[in-house]
Structure formats: structure tokens, C-alpha cells
C-alpha positions as CSV (number, residue, x, y, z in Angstrom):
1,X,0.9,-6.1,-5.6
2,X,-1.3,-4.8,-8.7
3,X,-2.5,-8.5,-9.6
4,X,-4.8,-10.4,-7.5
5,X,-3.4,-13.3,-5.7
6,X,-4.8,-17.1,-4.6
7,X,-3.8,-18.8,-1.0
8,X,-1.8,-21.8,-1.9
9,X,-2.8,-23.5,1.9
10,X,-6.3,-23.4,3.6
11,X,-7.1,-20.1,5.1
12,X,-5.5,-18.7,8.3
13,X,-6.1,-16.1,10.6
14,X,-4.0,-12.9,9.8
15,X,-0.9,-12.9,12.1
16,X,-1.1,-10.9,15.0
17,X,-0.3,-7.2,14.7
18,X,0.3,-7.5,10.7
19,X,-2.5,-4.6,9.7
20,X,-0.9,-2.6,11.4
21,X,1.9,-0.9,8.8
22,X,0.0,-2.2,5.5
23,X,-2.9,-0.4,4.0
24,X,-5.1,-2.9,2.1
25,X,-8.0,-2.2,-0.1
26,X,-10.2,-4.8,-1.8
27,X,-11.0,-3.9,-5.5
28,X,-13.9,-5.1,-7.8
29,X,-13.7,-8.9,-8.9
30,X,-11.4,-10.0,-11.8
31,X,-9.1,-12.8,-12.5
32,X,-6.1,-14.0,-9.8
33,X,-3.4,-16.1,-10.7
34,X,-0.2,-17.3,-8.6
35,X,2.7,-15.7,-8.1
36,X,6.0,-17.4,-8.3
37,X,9.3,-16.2,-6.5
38,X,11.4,-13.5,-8.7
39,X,14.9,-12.7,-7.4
40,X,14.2,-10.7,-4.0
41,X,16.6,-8.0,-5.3
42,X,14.7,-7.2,-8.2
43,X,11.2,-7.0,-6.3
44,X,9.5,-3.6,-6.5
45,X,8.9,-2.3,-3.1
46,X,12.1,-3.7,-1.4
47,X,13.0,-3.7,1.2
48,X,9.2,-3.5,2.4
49,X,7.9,-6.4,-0.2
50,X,9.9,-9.3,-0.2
51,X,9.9,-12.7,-0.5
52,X,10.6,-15.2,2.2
53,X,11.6,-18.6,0.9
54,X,8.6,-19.0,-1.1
55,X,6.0,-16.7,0.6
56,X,5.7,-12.8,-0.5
57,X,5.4,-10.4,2.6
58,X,4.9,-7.1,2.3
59,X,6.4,-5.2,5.6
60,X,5.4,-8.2,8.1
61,X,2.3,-9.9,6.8
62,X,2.3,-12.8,4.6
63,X,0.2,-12.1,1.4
64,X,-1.5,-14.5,1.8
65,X,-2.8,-14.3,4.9
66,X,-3.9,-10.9,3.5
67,X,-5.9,-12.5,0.7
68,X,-7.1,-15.2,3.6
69,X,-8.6,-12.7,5.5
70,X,-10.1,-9.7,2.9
71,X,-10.1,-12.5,0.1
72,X,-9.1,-11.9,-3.8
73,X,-7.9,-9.8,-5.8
74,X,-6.2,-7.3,-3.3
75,X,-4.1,-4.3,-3.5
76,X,-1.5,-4.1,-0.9
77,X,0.6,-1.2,0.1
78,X,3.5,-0.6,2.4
79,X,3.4,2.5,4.7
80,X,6.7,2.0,5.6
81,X,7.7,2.5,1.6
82,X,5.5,5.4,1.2
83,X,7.0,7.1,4.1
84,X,10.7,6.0,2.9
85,X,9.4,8.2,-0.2
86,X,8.4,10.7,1.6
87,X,11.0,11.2,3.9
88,X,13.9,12.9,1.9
89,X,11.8,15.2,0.7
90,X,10.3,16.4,4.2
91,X,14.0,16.3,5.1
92,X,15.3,18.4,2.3
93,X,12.5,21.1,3.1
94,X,12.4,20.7,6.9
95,X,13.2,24.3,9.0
96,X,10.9,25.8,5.4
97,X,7.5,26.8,4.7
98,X,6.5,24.5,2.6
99,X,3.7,21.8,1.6
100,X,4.4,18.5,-0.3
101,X,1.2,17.7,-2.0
102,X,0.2,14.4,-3.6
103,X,-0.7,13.9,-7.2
104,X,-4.0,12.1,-6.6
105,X,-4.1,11.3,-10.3
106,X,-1.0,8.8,-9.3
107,X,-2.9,6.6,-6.8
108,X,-6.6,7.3,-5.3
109,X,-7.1,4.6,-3.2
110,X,-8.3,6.3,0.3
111,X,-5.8,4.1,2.2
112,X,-2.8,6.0,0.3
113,X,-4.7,9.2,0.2
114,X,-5.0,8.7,3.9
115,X,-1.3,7.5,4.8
116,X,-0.5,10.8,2.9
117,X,-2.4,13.2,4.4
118,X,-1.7,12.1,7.9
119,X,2.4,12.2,7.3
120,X,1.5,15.8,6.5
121,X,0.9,16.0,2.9
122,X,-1.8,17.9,1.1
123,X,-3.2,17.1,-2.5
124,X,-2.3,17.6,-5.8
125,X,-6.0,18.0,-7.5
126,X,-7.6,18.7,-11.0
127,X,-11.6,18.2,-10.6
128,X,-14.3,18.1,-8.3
129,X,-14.5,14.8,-8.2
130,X,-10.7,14.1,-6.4
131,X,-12.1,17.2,-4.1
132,X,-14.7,15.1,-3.1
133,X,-12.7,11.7,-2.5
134,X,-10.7,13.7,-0.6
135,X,-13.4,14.2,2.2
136,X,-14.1,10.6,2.2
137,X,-10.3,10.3,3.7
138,X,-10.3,10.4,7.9
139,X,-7.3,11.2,9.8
């Protein structure tokens, strides 16, 4: 989700266990607006974002109980999709020396940079300052 998003009900705790696969990150303020339901098959992100009647999840969490709990707007990624990515590729160049490294200039957020680097990946970087965000990242 790259748009912020309001709670259509009161605010409820986060299900139990739902942080667990989805990296969230809480940006600066800007406008939200509501969502409505496009065709699950057409929804970036499936089969790890989907919609469920009415409600978007991404992996197991319902959005928003994500923008309930860290508030609005909110970027939310799957692991599950980023590793789906990933996986060919490790396949492909398993039994090989080899590093897949990500293009930082793609997505900086510290949550990816951080799912990345602990499947294995290193970094794709062009200045001092990506250096640096990259030993903000903890694995």
C-alpha cells in the first residue's frame, strides 16, 4: 500500500501474531483516503495482498488493524512477496559464488533494507549517504 489508509470501525488491537511476516514503517503526515475493493486478481502484491470480502490484508493482518495500531498514513510490505522475489533468483544461482545485491535506489525503507539483507542479500549503492542508511539496518 503506497497511499495512506483510514479505519472504517473504531480501533482494535492488532490480531495476534500478524507483525510477524509484515514489515511496516510509518512515514511523515499527508493526506489518507479510503480504499475501495478492486478485483482481488488484479491486486498488486497477490497472492500476499488481498482482499477479503471488503477488508485488504496483506499476508495475515488486516490493514486496518495496521493503521489502528501505528496510525496513518502507512506503508506496508509483505516479506513473504519479497522473498517469493527473491527466491528464483537464489535458486537459479544456488551451488555458485555469487551475491544478489539490492538496488537501494528502488526502496530505502530500513524494514526492506533489513528483510533483504537478512535473506542474504547485499546492496546495490551509489553515495555515502545509502552507505550510511545501510548501518542503521540490524540483522
Amino acid at each position: 500500500m503506497g497511499h495512506g489508509l483510514r479505519p472504517a470501525r473504531p480501533a482494535l488491537p492488532a490480531r495476534a501474531g500478524c507483525e510477524a511476516g509484515v514489515a511496516c514503517l510509518r512515514p511523515g503526515l499527508g493526506a489518507a483516503h479510503a480504499v475501495s475493493a478492486p478485483d482481488p486478481r488484479a491486486l498488486p502484491g497477490a497472492p500476499f495482498v488481498t482482499y477479503r470480502g471488503a477488508e485488504l490484508y496483506v499476508e495475515d493482518c488486516a490493514a486496518a488493524d495496521l493503521a489502528a495500531r501505528h496510525g496513518t498514513p502507512l506503508y506496508v510490505y509483505s516479506r513473504a512477496a519479497m522473498h517469493a522475489a527473491l527466491a528464483p533468483y537464489q535458486r537459479a544461482l544456488a551451488g555458485r559464488d555469487h551475491l544478489i545485491c539490492y538496488a537501494m535506489k528502488a526502496n530505502s525503507s530500513l524494514a526492506v533494507l533489513q528483510t533483504f539483507a537478512a535473506l542474504g542479500c547485499g546492496f546495490d549503492i551509489v553515495s555515502g549517504g545509502e552507505l550510511a542508511r545501510l548501518s542503521l539496518i540490524h540483522i
